[in-house]
Structure formats: C-alpha cells, structure tokens
N, C-alpha and C positions, 0 to 999 in steps of 0.2 A: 213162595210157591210151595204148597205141599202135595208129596205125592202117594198115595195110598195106596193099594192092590187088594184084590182077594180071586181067588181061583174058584171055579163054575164046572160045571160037567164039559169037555172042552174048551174053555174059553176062561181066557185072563181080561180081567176089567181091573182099567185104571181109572182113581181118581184125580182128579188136578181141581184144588182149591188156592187161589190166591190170583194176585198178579204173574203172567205170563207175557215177559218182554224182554229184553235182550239183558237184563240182569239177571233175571231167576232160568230162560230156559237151558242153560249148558246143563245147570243140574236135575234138570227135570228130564233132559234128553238125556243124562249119563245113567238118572236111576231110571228111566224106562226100557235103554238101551240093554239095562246088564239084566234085567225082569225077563226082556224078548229071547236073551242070551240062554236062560236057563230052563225058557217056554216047552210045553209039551205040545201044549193047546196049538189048536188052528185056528179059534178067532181072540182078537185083540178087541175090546171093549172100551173108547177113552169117552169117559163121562164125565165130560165137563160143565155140569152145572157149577161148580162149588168157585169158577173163573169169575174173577171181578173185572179186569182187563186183559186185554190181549193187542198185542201190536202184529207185526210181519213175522217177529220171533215165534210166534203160535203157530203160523202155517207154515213154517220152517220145520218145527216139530212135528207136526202131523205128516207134510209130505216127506219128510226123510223116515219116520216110522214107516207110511205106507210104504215106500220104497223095501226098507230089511222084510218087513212082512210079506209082498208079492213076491221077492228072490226065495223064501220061504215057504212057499204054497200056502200061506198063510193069508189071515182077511184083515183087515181094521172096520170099525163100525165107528161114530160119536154118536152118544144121547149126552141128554140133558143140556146140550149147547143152550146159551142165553141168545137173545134177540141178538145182540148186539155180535156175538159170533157168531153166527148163521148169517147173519149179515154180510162179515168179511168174507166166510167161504164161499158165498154165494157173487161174489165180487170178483173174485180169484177163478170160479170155475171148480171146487172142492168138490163139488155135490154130484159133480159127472163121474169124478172117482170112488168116494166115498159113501158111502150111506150114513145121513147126519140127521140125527133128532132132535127136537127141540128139547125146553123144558115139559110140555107138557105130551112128550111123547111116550107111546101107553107099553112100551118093551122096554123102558129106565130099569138099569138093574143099580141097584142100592145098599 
C-alpha cells in the first residue's frame, strides 16, 4: 500500500494505491494518522482510485479516520473509489456518512 498527500486551499487529499487488507492497513492508518496529527485543514480528501483491493481493514480505516476527523470539526470525503469499493461501502452503510465518489467522479482531485 502506498500512501501519498498533497495540501489544497483548506484541504488535505490522500492517496491510497495498492492493496489495502489487514497486512498493509496498520501502516497506512499510522501515516494518515500522523498527516491528521499535523493538519490545519478542515477537509480530509481520501482518493482511492489507485486501490487494487480492499478487504474489512479498508472500512476500518475510513471509519476510524472519520471518527479523529468529526472529534475534530473536521470532514472526510472519498473520490475516485473503484466499483468494487463503492460496492463494499455501500454494503456496510458508508455513504450515509461519508460522501463517496466514484472513478468517474467530476470533483477527483489528482
């Protein structure tokens, strides 16, 4: 799993490229974790097109992010989610929390 950042007018966007399952997310959780830690911003951006798979450790990560971000007055968004994670979230109930974009969704920031 790799994980990438860049900073926007208000707003931190993370990348997440690779497999995401319970091998890679501790470290994807620990460098998002310390990213939120050091945040100014008030929206969180995780764009996960670049996700090849994702197991329960994905939605593990997302709602424990949303979790530090709402104690935070903070937001989370996903773009560029693949079919197949939009799928899960949509499985789990995500989408009543979060606002989730697909790949071909027209506010992907890149």
């Amino acid at each position: 799993m790799r994980v990438e950042h860049s900073l926007g007018p208000g707003r931190l966007t993370v990348y997440l490229a690779g497999e995401l399952d319970h091998h890679s997310a501790s470290d994807a959780v620990r460098e998002m974790d310390s990213l939120i830690d050091r945040m100014e911003e008030k929206t969180v951006i995780l764009d996960m097109s670049g996700v090849t798979f994702m197991d329960s450790s994905g939605i593990a990560l997302v709602l424990g992010r949303y979790n530090i971000l709402k104690r935070r007055g903070a937001e989370l968004s996903i773009t560029g989610a693949p079919d197949f994670v939009r799928h899960i979230f949509s499985l789990c109930g995500l989408e009543r929390l979060i606002r989730i974009g697909g790949m071909a969704h027209e506010n992907a920031v890149k």
